[in-house]
Backbone as CSV, one residue per row, in Angstrom:
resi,resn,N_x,N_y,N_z,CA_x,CA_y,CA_z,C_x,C_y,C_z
1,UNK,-8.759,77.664,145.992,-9.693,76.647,145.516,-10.270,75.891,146.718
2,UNK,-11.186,75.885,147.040,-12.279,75.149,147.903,-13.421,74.324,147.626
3,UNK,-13.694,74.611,146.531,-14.574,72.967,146.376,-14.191,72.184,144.737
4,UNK,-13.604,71.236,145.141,-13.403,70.107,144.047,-14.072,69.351,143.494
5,UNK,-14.460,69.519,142.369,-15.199,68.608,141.787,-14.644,67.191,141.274
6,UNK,-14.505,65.795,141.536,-13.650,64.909,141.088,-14.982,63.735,140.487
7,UNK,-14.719,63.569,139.078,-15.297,62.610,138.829,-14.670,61.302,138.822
8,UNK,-15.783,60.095,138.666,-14.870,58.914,138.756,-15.604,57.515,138.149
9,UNK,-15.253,56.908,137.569,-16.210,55.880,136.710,-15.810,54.606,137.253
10,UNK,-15.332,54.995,138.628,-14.330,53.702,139.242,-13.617,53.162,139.057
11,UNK,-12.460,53.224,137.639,-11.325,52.638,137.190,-10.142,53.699,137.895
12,UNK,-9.087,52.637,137.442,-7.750,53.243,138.755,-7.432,54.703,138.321
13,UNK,-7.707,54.880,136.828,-7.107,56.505,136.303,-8.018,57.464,136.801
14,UNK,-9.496,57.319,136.841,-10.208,58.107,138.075,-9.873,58.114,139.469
15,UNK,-9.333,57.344,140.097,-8.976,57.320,141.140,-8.102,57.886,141.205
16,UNK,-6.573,57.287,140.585,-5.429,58.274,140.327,-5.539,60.066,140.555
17,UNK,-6.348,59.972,139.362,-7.124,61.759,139.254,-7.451,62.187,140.828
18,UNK,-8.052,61.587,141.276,-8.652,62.029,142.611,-7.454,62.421,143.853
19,UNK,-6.612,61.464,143.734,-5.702,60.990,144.843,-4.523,62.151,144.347
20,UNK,-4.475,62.325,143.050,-3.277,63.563,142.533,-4.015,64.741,143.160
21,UNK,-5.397,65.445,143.246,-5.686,66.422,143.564,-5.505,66.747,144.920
22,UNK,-6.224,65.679,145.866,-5.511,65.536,147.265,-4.347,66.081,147.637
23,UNK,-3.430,65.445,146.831,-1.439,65.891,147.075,-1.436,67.195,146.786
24,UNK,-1.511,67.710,145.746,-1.812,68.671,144.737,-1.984,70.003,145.754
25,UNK,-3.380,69.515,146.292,-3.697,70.283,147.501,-3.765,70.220,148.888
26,UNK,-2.673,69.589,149.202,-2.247,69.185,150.699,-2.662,70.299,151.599
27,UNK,-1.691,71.167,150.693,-1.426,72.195,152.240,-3.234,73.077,152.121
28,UNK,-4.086,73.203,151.641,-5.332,73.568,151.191,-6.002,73.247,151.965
29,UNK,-7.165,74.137,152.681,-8.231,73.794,153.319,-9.544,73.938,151.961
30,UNK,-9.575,72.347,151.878,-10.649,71.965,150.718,-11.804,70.913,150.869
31,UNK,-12.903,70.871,149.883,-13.956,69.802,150.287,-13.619,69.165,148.142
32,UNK,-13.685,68.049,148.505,-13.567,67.626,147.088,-14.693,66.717,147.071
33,UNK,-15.801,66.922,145.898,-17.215,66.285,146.291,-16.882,65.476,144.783
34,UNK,-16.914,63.950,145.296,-16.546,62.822,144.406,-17.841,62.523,143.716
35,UNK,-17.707,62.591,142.455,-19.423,62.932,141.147,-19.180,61.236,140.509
36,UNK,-20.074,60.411,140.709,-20.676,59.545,139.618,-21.813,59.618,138.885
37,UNK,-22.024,58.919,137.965,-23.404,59.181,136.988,-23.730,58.006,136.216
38,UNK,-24.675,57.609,136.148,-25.150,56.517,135.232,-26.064,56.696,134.923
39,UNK,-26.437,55.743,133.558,-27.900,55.644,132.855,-27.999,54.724,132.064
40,UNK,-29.437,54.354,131.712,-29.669,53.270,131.270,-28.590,52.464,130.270
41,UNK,-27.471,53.795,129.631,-26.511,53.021,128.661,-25.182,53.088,129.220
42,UNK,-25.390,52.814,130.579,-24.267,52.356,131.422,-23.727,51.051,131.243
43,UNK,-23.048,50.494,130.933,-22.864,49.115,131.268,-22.201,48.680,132.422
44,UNK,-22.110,47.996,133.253,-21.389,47.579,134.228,-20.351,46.122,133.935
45,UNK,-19.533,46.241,134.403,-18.132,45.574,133.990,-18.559,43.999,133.982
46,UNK,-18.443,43.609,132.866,-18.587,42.145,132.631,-19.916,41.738,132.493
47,UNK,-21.017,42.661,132.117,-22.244,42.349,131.853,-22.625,43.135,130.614
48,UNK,-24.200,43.150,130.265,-24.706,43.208,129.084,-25.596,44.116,129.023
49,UNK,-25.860,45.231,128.363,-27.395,45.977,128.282,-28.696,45.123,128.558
50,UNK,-29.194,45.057,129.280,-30.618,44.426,129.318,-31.599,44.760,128.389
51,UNK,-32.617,44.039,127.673,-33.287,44.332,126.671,-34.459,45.107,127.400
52,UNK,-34.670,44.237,128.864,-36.444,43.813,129.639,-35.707,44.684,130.902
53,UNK,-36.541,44.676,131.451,-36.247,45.424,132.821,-35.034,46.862,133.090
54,UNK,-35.579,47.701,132.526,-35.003,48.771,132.637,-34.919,49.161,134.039
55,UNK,-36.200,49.674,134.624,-36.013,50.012,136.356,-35.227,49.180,136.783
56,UNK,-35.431,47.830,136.809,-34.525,46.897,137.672,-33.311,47.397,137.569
57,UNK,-33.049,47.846,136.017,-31.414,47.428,135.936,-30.775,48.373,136.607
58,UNK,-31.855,49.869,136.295,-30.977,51.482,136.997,-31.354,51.225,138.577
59,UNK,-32.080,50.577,139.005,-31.846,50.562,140.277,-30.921,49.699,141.143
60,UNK,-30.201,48.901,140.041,-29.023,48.054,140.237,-28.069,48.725,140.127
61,UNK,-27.770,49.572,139.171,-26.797,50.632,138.855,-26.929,51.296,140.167
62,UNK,-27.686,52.109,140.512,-28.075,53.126,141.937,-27.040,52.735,142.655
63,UNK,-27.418,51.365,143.474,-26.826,50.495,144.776,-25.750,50.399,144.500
64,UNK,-25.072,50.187,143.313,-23.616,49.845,142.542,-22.921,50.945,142.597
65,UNK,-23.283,52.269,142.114,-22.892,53.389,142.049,-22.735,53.316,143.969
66,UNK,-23.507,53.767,144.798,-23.681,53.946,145.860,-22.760,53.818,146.579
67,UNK,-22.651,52.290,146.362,-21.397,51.265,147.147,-19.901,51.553,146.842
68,UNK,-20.037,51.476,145.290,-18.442,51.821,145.053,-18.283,53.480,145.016
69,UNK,-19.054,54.133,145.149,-18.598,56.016,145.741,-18.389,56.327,146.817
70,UNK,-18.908,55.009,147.992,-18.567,54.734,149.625,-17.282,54.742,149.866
71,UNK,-17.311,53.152,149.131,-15.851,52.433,149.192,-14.651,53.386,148.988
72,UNK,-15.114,54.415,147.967,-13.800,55.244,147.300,-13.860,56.212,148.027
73,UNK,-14.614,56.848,148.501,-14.373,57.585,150.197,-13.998,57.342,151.110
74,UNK,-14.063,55.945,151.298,-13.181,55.527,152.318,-11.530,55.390,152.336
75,UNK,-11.642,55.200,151.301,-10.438,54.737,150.410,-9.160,55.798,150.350
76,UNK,-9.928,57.013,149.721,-8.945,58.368,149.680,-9.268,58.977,151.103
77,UNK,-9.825,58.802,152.447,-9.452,59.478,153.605,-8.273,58.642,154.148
78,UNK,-8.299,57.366,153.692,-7.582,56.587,154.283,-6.094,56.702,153.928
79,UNK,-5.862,56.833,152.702,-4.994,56.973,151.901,-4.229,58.742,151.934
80,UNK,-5.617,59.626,152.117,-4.876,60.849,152.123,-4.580,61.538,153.667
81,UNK,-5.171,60.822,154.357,-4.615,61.140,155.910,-4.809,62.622,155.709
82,UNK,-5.713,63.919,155.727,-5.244,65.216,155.601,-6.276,65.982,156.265
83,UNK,-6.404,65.954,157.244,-7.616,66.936,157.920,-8.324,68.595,157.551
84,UNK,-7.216,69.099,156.325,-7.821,69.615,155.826,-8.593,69.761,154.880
85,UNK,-8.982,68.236,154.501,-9.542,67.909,153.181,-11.070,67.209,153.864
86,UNK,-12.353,67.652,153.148,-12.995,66.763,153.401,-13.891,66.210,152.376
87,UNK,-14.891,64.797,152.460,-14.730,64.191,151.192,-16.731,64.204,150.947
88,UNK,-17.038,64.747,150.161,-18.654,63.999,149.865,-18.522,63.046,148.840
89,UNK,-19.959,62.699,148.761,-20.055,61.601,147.283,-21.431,62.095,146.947
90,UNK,-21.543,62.415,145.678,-22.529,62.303,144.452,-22.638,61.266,143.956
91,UNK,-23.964,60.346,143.586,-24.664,59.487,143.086,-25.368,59.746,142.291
92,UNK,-25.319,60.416,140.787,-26.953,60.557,140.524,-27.016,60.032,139.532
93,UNK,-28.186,59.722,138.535,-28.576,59.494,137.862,-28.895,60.334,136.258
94,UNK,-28.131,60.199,135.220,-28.193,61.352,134.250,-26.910,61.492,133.258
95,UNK,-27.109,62.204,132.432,-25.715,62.607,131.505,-24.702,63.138,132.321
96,UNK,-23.548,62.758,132.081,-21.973,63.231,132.817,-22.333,64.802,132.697
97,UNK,-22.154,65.243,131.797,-21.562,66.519,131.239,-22.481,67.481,132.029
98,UNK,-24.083,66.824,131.480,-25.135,67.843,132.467,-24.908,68.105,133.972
99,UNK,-24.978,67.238,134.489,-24.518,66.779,136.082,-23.380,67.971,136.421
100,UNK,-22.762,67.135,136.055,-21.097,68.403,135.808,-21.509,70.151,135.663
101,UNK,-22.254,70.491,135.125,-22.649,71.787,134.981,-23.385,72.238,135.438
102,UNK,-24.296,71.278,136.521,-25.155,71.555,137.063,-24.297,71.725,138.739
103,UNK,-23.697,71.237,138.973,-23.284,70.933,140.075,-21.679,71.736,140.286
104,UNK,-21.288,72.565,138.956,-20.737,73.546,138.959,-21.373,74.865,139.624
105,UNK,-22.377,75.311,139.329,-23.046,76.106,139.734,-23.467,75.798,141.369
106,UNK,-24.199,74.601,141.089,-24.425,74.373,142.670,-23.557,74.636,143.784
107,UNK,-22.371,74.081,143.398,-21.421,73.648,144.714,-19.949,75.198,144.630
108,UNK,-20.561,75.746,143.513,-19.584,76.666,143.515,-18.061,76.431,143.498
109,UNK,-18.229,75.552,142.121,-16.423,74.406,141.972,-15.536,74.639,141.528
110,UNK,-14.507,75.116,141.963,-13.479,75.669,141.539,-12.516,75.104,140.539
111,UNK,-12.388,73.834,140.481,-11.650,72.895,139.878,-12.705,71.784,139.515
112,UNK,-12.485,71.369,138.162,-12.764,69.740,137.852,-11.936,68.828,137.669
113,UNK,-11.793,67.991,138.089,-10.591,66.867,137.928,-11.282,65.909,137.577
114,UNK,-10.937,65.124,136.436,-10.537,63.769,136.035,-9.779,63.064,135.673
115,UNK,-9.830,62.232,135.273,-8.947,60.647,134.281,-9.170,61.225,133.235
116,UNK,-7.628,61.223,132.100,-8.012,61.097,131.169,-8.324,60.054,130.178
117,UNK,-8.550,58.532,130.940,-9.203,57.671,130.659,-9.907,56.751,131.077
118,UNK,-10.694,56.116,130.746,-11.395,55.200,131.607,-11.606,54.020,131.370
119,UNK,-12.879,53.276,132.374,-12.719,51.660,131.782,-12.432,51.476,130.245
120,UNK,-13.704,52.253,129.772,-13.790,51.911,128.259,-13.241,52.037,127.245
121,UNK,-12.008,53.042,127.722,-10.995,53.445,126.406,-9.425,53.018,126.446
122,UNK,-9.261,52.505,124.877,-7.794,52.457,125.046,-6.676,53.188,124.844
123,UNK,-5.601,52.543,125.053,-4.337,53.679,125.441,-4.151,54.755,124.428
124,UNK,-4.780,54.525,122.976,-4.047,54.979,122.227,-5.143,56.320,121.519
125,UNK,-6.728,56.234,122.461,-7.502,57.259,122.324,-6.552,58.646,122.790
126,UNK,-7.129,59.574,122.009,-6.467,61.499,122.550,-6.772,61.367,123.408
127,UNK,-6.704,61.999,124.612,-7.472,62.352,125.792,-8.317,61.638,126.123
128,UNK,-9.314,61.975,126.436,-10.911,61.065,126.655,-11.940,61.734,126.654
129,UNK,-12.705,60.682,126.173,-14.053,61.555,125.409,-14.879,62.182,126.232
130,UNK,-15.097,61.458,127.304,-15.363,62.230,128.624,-15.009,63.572,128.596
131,UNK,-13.516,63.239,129.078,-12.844,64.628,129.165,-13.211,66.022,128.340
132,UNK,-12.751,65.427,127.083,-13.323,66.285,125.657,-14.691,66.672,126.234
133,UNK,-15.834,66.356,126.348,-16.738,66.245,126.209,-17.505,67.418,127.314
134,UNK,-16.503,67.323,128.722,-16.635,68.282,129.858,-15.691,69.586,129.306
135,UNK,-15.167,69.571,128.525,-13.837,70.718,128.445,-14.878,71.395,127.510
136,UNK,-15.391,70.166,126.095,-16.042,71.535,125.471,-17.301,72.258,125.781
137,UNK,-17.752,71.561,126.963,-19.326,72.071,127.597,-19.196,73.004,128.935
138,UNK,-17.787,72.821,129.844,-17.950,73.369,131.202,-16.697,74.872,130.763
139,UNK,-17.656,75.955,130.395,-17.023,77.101,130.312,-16.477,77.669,131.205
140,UNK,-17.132,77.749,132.493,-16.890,78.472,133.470,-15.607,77.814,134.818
141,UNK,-15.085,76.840,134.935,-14.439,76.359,135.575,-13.577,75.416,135.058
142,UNK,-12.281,75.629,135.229,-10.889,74.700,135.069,-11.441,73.535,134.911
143,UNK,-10.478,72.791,133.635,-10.349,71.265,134.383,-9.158,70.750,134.170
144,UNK,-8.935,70.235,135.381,-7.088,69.017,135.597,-7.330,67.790,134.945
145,UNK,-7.091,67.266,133.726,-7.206,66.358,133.781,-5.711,65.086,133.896
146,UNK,-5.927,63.934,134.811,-4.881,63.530,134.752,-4.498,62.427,134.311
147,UNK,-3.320,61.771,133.697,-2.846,60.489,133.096,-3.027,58.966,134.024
148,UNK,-3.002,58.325,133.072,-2.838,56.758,133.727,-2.093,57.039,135.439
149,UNK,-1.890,55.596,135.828,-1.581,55.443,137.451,-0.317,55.984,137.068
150,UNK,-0.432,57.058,138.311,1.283,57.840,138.350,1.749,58.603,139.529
151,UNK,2.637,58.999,139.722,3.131,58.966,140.672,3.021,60.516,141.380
152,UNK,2.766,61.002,142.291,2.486,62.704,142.344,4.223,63.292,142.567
153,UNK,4.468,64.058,141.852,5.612,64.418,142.128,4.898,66.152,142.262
154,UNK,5.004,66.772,143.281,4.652,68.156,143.148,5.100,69.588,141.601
155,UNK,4.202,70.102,141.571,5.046,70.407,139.885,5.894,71.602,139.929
156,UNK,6.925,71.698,139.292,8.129,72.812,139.799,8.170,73.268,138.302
157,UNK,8.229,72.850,137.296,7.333,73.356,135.809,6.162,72.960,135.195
158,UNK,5.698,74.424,134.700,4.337,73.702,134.011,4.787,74.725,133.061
159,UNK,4.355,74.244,131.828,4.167,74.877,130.394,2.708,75.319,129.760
160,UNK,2.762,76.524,130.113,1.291,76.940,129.158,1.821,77.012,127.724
161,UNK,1.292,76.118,126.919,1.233,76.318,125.477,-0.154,77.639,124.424
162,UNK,0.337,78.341,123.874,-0.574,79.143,123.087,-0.110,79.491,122.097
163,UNK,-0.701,80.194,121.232,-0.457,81.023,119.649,-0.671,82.096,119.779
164,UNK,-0.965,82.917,121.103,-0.954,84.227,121.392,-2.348,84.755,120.118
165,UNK,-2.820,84.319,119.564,-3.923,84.698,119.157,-4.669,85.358,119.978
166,UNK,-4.899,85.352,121.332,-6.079,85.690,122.098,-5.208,86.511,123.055
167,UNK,-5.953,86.897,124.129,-5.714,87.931,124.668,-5.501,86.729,126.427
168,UNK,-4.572,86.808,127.284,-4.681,86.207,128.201,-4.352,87.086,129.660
169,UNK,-5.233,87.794,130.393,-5.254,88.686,131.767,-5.645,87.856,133.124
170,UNK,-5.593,88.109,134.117,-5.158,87.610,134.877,-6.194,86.852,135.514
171,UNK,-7.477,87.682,135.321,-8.474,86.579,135.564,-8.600,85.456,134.879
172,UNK,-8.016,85.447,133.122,-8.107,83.586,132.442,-7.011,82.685,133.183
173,UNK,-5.770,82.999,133.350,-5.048,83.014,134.368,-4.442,82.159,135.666
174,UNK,-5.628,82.640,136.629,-5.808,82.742,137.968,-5.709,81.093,138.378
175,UNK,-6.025,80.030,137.601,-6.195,78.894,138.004,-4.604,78.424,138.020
176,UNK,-4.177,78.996,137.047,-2.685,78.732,136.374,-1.949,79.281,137.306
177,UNK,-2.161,80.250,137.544,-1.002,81.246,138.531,-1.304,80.236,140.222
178,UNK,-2.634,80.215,140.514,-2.813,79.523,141.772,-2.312,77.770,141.716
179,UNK,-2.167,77.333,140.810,-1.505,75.877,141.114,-0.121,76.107,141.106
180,UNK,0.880,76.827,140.103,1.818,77.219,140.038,2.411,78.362,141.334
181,UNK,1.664,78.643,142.368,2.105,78.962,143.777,1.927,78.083,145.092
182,UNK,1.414,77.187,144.411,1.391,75.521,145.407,2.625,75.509,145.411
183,UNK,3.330,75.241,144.546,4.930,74.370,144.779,6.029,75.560,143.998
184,UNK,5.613,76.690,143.833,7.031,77.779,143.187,7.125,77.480,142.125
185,UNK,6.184,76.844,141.663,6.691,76.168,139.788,6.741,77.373,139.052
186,UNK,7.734,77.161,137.631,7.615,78.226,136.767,6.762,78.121,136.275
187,UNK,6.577,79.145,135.046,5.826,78.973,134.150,6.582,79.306,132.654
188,UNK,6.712,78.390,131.967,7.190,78.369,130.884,6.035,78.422,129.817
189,UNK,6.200,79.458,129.198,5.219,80.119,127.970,5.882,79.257,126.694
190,UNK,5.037,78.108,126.249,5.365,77.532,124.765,4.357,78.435,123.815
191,UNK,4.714,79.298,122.866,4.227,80.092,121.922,4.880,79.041,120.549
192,UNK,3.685,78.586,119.779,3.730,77.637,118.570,3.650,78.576,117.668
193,UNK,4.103,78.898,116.661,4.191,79.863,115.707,4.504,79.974,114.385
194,UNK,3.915,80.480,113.715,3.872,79.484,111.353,4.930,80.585,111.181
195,UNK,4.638,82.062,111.942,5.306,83.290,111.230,6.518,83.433,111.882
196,UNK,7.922,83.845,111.198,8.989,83.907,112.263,8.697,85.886,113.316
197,UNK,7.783,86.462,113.099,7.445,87.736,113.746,5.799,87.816,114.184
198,UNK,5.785,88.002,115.524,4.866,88.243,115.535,3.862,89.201,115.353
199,UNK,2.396,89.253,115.100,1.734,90.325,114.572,1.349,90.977,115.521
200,UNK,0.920,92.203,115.476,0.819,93.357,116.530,-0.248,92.968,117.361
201,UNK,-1.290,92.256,116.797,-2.173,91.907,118.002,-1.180,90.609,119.062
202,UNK,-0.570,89.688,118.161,-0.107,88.211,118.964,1.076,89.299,120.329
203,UNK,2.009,90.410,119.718,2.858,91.323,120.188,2.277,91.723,121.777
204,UNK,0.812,92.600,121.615,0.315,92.883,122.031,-0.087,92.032,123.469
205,UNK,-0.493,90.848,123.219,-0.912,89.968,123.920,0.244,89.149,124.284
206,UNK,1.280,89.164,124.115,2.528,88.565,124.429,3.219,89.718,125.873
207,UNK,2.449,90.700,125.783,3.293,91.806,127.092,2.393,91.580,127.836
208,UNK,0.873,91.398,127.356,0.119,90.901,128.244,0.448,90.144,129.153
209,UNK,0.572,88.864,128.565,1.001,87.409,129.362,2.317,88.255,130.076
210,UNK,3.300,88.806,129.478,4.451,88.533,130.287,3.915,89.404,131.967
211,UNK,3.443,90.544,131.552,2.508,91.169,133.129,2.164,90.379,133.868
212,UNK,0.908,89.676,133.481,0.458,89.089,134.138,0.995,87.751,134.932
213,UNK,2.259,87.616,134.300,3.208,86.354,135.281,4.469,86.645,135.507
214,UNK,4.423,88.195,135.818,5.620,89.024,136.499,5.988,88.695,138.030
215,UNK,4.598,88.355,138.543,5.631,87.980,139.802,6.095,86.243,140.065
216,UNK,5.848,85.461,139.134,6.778,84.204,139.074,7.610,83.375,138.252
217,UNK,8.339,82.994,138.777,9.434,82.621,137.693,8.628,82.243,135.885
218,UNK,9.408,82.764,135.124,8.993,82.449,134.229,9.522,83.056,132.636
219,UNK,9.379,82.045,131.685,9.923,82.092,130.371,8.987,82.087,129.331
220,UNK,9.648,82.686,127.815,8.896,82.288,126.765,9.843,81.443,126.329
221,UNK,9.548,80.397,125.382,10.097,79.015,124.447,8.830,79.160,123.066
222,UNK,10.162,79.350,122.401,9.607,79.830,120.436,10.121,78.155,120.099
223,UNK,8.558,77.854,119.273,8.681,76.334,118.946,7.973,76.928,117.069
224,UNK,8.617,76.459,116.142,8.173,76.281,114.949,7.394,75.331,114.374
225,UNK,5.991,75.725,114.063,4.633,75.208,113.922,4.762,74.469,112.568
226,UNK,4.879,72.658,112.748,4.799,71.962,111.512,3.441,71.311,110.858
227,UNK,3.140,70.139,110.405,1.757,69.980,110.066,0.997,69.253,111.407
228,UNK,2.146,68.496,112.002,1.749,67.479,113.442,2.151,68.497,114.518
229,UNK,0.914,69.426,114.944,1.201,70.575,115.999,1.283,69.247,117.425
230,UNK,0.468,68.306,116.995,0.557,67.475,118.487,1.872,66.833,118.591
231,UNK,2.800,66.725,117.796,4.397,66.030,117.880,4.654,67.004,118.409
232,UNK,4.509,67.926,117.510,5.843,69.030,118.029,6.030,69.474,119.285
233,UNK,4.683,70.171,119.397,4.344,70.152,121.149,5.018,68.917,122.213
234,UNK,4.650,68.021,121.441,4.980,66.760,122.731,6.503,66.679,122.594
235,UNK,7.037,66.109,121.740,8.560,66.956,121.671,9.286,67.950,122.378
236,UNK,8.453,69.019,122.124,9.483,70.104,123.177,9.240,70.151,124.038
237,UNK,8.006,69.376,124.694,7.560,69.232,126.261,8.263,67.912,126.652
238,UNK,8.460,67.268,126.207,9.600,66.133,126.574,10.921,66.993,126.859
239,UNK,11.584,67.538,125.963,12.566,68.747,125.968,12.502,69.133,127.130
240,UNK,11.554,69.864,127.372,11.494,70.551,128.570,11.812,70.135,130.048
241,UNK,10.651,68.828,130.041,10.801,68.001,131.306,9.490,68.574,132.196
242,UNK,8.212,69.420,131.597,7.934,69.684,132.887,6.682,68.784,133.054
243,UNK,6.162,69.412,134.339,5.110,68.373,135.433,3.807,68.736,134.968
244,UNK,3.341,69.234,133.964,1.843,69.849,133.936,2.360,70.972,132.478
245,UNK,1.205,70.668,131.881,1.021,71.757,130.870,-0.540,72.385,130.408
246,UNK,-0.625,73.351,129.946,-2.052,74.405,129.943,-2.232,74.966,128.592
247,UNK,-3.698,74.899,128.618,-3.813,75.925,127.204,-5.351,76.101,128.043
248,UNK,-5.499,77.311,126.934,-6.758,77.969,126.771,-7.770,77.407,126.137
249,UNK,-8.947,77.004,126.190,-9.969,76.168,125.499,-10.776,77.931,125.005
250,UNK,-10.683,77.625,123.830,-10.852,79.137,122.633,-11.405,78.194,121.772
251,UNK,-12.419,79.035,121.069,-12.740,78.293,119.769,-11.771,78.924,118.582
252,UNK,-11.571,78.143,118.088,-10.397,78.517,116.755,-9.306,78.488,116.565
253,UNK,-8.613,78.250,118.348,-7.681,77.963,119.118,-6.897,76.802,118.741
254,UNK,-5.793,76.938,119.730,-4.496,76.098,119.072,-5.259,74.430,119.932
255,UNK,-5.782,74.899,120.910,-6.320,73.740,121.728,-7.502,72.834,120.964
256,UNK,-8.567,73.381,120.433,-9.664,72.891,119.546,-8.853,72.525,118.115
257,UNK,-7.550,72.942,118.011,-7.054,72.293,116.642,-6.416,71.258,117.097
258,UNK,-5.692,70.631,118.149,-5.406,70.000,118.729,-6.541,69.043,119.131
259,UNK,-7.324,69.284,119.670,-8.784,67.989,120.309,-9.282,67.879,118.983
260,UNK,-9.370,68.480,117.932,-10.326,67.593,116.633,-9.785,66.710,116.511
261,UNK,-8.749,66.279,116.286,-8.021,65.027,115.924,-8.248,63.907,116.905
262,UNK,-9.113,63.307,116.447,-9.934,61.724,117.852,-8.563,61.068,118.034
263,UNK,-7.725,60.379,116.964,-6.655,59.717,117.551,-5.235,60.259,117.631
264,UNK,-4.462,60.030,118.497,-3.303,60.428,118.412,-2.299,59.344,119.214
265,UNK,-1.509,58.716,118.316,-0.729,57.489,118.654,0.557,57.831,119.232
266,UNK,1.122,57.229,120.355,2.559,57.239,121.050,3.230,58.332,121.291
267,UNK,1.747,59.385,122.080,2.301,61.060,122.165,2.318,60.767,123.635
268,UNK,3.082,61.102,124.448,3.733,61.025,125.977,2.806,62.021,125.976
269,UNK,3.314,63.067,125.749,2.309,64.507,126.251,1.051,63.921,126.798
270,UNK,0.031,63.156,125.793,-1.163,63.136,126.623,-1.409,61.548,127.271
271,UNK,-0.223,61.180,127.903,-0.563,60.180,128.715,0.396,60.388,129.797
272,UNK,1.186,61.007,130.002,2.214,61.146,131.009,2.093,62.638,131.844
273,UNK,1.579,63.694,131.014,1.454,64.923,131.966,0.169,65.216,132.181
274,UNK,0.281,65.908,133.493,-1.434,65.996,133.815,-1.664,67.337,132.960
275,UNK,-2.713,67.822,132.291,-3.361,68.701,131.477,-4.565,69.866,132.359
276,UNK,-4.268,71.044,132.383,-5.265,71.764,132.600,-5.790,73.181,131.658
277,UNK,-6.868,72.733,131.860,-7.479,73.167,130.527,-8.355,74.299,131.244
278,UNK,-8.262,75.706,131.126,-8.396,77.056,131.565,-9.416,77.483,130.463
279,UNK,-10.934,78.251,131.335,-11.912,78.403,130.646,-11.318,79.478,130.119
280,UNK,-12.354,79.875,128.545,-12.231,80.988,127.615,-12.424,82.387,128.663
281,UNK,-12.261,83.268,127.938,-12.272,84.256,128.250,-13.744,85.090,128.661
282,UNK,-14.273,85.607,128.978,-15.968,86.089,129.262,-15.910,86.512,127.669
């Protein structure tokens, strides 16, 4: 991975996000190009939509944006001390999501990282809408997203969760297998499941996966699928203990049955582990 995409809306869980990828990728010769975005229905902290003066206001936003994407460059060289890292800043003007996809292509980005929350949301939102919002639009490239202020502990387990519905080879993969050879982490396969046998296609795609993560440590864990797939999950990933967990963003998927649900109250899972979310399949 060589170019990082890190967004940031300037609250500490964007930052966090930023400063975890850094660690993340210490030993990495990387450029991580730090993305802001605003528009007219930006608000800025402790003020008001303007009715009158639109230019004025986005060109207040501009300088604002500008300053604090400086500051936060300064901030994470200072903080990440790592000469193999180096830092740009994006300023622009426009929808998150577009930007994001535009500048996927551009910069050729291997990773997206964010917060999975920001100024505007509280603790007890799923994920973040943001987030949601880049996961269900940016097909082509990963995204990390990570929890409130926390602490980087390098990850020595990560849990890909699936329903083996789909087919998973080494190119969907590759993001999973390459963070999980940063630090030797396993990979623990959570398979959620209604049927106690699986069907010849889920079978099928279960030797798959195990191939394709033959050369690192690694397990399956059979979890029985109740009506709250988001407890259960968070449950046996508490169980577990590990540092990071993954799914596949599929339509029809265990992941899109999981993100419909806007709220989800006092689930650790999505405030305590960082989440990476691995594009569909071509």
């Amino acid at each position: 991975m060589k170019n990082i995409l890190v967004a940031t809306d300037f609250s500490n869980n964007a930052y966090c996000a930023l400063f975890y990828a850094t660690k993340l990728l210490a030993s990495q010769s990387c450029t991580f190009h730090i993305l802001n975005t605003y528009s007219e229905l930006t608000i800025s902290s402790g003020k008001t939509l303007p009715v009158l003066g639109i230019k004025k206001y986005l060109k207040q936003l501009e300088t604002e944006s500008q300053e604090k994407i400086t500051h936060i460059k300064h901030k994470i060289v200072l903080d990440n001390e790592n000469p193999l890292h180096t830092f740009n800043t994006i300023s622009l003007k426009g929808d998150l999501v577009d930007i994001i996809e535009q500048k996927v292509k551009e910069l050729s980005i291997d990773l997206i990282t964010m917060g999975n929350k920001g100024l505007t949301e509280t603790a007890d939102i799923f994920f973040g809408s943001n987030s949601i919002k880049v996961a269900n639009n940016i097909k082509e490239c990963p995204l990390l997203a990570i929890p409130g202020e926390m602490d980087f502990h390098p990850p020595k387990e990560i849990a890909f969760v699936t329903d083996l519905r789909k087919n998973c080879d080494q190119k969907t993969l590759a993001p999973l297998l390459y963070i999980s050879s940063l630090s030797k982490a396993s990979i623990r396969v959570v398979h959620v499941h209604e049927q106690h046998i699986l069907n010849t296609t889920q079978e099928a795609n279960r030797k798959q996966l195990e191939e394709a993560l033959s050369s690192l440590g690694h397990s399956f864990q059979w979890i029985r699928n109740f009506d709250d797939k988001a407890k259960v999950i968070d449950v046996f990933l508490e169980k577990l203990k590990v540092d990071m967990y993954a799914m596949v963003h599929e339509k029809r998927s265990l992941f899109e049955k999981l993100t419909r649900e806007p709220i989800v109250k006092d689930l650790s899972m999505y405030s305590d582990i960082p989440f990476l979310i691995l594009p569909p399949l071509a």
